[in-house]
DSSP file (Angstrom, degrees, kcal/mol; ACC not computed):
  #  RESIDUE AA STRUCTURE BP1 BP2  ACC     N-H-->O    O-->H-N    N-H-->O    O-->H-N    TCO  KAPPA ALPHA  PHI   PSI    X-CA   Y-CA   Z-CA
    1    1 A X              0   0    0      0, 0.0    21,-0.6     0, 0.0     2,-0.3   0.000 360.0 360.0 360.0 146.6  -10.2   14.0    7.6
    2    2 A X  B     -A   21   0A   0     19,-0.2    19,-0.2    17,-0.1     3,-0.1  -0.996 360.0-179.3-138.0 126.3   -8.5   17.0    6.1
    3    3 A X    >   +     0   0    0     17,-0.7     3,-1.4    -2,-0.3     4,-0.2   0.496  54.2 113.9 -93.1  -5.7   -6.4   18.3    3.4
    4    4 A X  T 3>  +     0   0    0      1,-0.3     4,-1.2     2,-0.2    -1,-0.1   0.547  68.9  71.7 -77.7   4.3   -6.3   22.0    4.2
    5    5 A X  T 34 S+     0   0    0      2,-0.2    -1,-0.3     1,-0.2     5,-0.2   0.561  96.1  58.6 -83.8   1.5   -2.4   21.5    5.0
    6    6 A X  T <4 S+     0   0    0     -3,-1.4    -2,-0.2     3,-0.1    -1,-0.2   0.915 116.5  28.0 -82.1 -57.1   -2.3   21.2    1.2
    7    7 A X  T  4 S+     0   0    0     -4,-0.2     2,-0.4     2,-0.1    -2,-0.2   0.197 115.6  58.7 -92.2 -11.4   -3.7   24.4    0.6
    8    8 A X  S  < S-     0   0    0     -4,-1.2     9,-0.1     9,-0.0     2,-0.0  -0.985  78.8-115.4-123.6 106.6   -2.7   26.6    3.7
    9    9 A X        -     0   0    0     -2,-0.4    -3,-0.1     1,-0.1    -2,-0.1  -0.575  21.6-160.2 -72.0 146.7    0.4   27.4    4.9
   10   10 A X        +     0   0    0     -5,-0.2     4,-0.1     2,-0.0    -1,-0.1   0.017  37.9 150.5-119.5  19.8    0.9   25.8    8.7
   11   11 A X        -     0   0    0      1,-0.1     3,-0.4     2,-0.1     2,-0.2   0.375  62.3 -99.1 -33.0 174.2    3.6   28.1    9.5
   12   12 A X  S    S+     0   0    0      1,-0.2    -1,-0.1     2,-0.1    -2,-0.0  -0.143  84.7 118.7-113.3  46.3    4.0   29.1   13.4
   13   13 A X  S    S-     0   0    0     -2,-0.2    -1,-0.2     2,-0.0     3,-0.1   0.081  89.3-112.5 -80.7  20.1    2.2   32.5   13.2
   14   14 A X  S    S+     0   0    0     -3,-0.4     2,-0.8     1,-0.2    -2,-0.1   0.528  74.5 139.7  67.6  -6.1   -0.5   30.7   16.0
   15   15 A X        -     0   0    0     -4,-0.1     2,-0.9     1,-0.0    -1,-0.2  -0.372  38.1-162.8 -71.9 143.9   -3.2   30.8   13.1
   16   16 A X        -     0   0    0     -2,-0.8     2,-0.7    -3,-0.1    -1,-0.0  -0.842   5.0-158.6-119.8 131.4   -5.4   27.7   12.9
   17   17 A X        -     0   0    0     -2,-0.9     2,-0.2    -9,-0.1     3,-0.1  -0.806  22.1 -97.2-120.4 145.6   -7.3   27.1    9.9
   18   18 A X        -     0   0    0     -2,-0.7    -1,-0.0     1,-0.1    -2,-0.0  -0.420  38.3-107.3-100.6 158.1  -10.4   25.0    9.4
   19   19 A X        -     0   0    0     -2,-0.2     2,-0.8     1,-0.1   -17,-0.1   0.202  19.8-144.7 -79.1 179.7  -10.3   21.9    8.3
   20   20 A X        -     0   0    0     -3,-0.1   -17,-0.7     0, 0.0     2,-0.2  -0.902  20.2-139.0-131.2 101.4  -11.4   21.2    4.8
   21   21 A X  B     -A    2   0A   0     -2,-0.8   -19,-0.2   -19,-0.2     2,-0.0  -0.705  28.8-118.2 -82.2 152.3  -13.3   17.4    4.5
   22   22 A X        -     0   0    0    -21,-0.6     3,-0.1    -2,-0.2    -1,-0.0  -0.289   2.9-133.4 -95.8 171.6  -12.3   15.6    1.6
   23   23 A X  S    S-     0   0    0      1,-0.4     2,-0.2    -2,-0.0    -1,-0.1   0.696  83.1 -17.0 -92.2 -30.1  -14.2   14.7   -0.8
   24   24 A X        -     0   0    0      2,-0.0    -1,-0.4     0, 0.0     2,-0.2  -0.889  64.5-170.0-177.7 148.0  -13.0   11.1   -1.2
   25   25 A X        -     0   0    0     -2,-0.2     2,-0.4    -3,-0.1    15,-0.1  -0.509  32.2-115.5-120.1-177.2   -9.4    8.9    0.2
   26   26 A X        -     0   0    0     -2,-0.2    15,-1.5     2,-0.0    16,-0.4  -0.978  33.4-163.3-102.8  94.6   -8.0    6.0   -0.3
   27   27 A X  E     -B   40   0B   0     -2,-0.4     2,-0.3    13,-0.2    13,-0.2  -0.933   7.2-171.0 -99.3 135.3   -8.0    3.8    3.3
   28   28 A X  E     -B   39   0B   0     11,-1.6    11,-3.3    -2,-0.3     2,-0.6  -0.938   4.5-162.4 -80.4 118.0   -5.8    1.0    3.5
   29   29 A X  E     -B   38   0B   0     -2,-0.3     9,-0.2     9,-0.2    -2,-0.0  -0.850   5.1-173.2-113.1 109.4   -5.8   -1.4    6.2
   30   30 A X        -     0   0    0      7,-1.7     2,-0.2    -2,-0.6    46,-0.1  -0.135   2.4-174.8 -76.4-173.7   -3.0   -3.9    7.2
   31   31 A X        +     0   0    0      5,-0.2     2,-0.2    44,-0.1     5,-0.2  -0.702  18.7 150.8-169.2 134.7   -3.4   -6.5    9.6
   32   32 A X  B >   -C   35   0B   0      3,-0.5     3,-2.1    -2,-0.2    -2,-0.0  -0.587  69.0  -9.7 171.9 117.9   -0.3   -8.5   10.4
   33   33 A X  T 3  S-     0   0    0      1,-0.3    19,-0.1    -2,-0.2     3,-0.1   0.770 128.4 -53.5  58.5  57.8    0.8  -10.3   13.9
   34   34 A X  T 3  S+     0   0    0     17,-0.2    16,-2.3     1,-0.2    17,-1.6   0.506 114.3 109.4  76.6   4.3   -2.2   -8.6   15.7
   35   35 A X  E <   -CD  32  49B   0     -3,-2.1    -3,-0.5    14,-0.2     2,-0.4  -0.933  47.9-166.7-118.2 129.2   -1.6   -5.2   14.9
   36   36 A X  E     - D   0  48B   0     12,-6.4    12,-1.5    -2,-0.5     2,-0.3  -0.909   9.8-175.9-134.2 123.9   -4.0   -3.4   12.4
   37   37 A X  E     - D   0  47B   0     -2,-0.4    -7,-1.7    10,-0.2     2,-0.4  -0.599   9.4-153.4-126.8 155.9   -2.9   -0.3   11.1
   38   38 A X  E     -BD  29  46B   0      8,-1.8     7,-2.4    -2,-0.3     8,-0.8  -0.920   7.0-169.9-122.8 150.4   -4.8    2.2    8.7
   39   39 A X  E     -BD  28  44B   0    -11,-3.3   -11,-1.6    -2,-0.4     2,-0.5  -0.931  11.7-150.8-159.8 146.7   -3.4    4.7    6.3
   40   40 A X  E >  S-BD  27  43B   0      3,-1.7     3,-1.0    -2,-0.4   -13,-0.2  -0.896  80.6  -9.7-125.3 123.7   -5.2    7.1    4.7
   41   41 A X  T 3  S-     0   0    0    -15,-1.5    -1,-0.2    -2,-0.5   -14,-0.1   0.930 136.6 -51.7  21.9  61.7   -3.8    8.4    0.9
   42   42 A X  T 3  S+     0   0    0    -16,-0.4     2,-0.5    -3,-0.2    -1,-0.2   0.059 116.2 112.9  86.4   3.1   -0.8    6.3    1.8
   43   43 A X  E <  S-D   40   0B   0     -3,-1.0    -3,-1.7    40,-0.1    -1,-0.1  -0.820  70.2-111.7-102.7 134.3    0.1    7.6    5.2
   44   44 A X  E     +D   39   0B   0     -2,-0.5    -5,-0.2    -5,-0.2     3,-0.1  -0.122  38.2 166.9 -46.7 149.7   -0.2    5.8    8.6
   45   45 A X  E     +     0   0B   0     -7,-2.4     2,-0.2     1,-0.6    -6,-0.2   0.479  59.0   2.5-142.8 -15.6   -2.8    7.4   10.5
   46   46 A X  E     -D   38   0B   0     -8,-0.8    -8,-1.8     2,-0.1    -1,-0.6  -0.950  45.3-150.5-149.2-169.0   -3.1    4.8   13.2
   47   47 A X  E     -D   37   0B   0     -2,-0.2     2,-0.6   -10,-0.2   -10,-0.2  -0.985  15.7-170.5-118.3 120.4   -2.1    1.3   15.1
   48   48 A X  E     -D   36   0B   0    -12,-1.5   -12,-6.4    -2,-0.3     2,-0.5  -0.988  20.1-140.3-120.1 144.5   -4.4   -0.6   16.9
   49   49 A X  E     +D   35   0B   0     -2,-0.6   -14,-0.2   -14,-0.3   -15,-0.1  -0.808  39.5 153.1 -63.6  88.3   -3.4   -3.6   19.1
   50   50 A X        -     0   0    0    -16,-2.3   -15,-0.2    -2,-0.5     2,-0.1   0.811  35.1-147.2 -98.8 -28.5   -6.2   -6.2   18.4
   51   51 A X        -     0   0    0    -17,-1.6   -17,-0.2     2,-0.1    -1,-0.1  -0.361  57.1  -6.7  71.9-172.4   -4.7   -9.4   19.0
   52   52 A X  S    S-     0   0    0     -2,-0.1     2,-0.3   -19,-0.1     0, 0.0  -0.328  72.6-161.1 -60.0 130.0   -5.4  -12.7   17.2
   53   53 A X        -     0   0    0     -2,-0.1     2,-0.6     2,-0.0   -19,-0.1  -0.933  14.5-128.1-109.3 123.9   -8.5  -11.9   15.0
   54   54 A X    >   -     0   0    0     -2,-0.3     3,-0.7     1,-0.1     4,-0.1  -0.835  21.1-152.3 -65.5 109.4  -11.1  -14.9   13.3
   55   55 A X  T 3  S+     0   0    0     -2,-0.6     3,-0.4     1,-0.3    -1,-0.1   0.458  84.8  66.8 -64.8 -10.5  -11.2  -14.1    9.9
   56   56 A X  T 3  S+     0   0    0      1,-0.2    -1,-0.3     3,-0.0     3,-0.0  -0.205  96.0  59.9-108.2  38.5  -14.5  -15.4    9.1
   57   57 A X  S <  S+     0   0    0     -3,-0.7     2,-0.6     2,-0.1    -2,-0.2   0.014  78.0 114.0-140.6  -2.7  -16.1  -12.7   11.3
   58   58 A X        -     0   0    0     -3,-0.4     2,-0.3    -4,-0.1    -3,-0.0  -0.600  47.4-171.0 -81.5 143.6  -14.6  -10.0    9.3
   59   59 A X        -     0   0    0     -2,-0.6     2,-0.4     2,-0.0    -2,-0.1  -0.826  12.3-156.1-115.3 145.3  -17.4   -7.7    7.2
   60   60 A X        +     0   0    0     -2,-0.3     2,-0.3     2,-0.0    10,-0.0  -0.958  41.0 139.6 -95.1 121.2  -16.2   -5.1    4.5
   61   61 A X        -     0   0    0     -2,-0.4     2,-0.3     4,-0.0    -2,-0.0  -0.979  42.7-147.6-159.3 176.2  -19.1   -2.6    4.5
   62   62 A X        -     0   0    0     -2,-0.3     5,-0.0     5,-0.1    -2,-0.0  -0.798  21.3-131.9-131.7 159.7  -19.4    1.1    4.2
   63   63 A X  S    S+     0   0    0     -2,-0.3    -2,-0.0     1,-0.1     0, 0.0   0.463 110.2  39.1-118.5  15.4  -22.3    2.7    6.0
   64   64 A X  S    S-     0   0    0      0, 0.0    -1,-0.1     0, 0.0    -3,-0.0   0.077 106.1-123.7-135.6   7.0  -23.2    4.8    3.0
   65   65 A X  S    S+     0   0    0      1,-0.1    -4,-0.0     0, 0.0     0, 0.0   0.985  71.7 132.7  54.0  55.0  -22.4    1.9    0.3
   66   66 A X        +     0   0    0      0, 0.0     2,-0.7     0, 0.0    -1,-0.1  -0.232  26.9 134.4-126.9  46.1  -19.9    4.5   -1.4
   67   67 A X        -     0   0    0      1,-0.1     3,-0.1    -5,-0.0    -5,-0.1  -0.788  30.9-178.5 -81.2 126.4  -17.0    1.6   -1.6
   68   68 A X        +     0   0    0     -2,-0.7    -1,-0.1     1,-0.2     2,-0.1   0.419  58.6   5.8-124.4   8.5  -15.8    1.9   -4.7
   69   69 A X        -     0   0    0      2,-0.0     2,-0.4     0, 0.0    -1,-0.2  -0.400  54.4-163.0 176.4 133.9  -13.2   -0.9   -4.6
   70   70 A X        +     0   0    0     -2,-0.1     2,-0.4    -3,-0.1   -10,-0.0  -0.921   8.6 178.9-122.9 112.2  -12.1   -3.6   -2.3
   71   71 A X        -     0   0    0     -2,-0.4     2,-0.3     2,-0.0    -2,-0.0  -0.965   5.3-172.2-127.0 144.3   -8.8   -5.6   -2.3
   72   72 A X        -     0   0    0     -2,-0.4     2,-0.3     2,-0.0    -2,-0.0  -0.996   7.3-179.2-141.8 128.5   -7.8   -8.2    0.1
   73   73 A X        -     0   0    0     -2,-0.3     4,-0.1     2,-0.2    -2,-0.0  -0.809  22.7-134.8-125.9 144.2   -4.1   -9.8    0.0
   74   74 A X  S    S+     0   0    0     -2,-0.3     2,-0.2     2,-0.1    -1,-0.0   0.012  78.2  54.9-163.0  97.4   -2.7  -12.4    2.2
   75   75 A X  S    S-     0   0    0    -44,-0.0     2,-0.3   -43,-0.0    -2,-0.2  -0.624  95.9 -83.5-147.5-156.3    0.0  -11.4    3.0
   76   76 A X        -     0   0    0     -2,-0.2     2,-0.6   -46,-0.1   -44,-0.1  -0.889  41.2-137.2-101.2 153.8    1.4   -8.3    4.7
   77   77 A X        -     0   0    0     -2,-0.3     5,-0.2     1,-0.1    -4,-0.0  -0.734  13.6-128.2-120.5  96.1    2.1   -5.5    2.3
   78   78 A X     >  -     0   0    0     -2,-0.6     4,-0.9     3,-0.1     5,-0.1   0.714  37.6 -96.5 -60.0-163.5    5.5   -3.3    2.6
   79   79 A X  T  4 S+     0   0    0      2,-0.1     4,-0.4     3,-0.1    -1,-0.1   0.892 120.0  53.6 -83.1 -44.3    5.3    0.4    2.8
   80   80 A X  T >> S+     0   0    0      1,-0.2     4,-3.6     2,-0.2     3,-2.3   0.991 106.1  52.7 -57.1 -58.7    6.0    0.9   -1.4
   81   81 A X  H 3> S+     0   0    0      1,-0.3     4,-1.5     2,-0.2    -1,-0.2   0.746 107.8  51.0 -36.8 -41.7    3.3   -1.3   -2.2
   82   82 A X  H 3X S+     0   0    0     -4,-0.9     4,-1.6    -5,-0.2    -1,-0.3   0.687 108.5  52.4 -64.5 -22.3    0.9    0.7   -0.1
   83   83 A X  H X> S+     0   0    0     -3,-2.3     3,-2.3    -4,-0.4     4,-1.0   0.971 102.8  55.0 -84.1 -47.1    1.8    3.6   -1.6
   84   84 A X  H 3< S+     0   0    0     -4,-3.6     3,-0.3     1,-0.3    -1,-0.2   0.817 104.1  56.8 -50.7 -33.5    1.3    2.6   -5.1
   85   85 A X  H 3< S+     0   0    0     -4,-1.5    -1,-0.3     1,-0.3    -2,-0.2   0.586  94.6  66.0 -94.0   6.7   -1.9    1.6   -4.4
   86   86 A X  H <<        0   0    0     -3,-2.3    -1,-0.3    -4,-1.6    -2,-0.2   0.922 360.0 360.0 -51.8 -43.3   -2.9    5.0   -3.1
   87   87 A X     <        0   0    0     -4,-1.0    -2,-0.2    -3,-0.3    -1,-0.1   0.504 360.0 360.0-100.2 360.0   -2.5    6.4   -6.3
């Protein structure tokens, strides 16, 4: 993931600049009539087509234990709502 589009104009002079890894996001995951979408500091970034999912086989884990906070709703959550809790 990358911010440098923050910091860089991405004008159409053919330059490419490289990307910048963040230091820390916010991911948000939805989940809602098989479809489980991520967005990352409060924009979609993808959709995957899982189908019906057993919820008592879902893990939250991190693979460097740098979670620093974990919310789980259930219900689906509308675009504002997501946004607010980016910030």
């Amino acid at each position: 993931m990358s911010n440098v589009a923050l910091t860089v104009s991405r004008g159409t002079d053919g330059k490419w600049h490289r990307p910048k890894k963040l230091d820390r996001f916010n991911l948000t995951l939805t989940y809602d009539k098989g479809a489980l979408r991520t967005y990352i500091n409060g924009l979609l970034d993808q959709t995957i087509d899982l189908g019906k999912i057993k919820w008592g086989s879902v893990e939250i884990t991190s693979p460097d234990h740098k979670l620093s906070d974990v919310s789980v709703y259930n219900r689906r959550l509308n675009w504002r709502e997501i946004s607010i809790l980016q910030e």
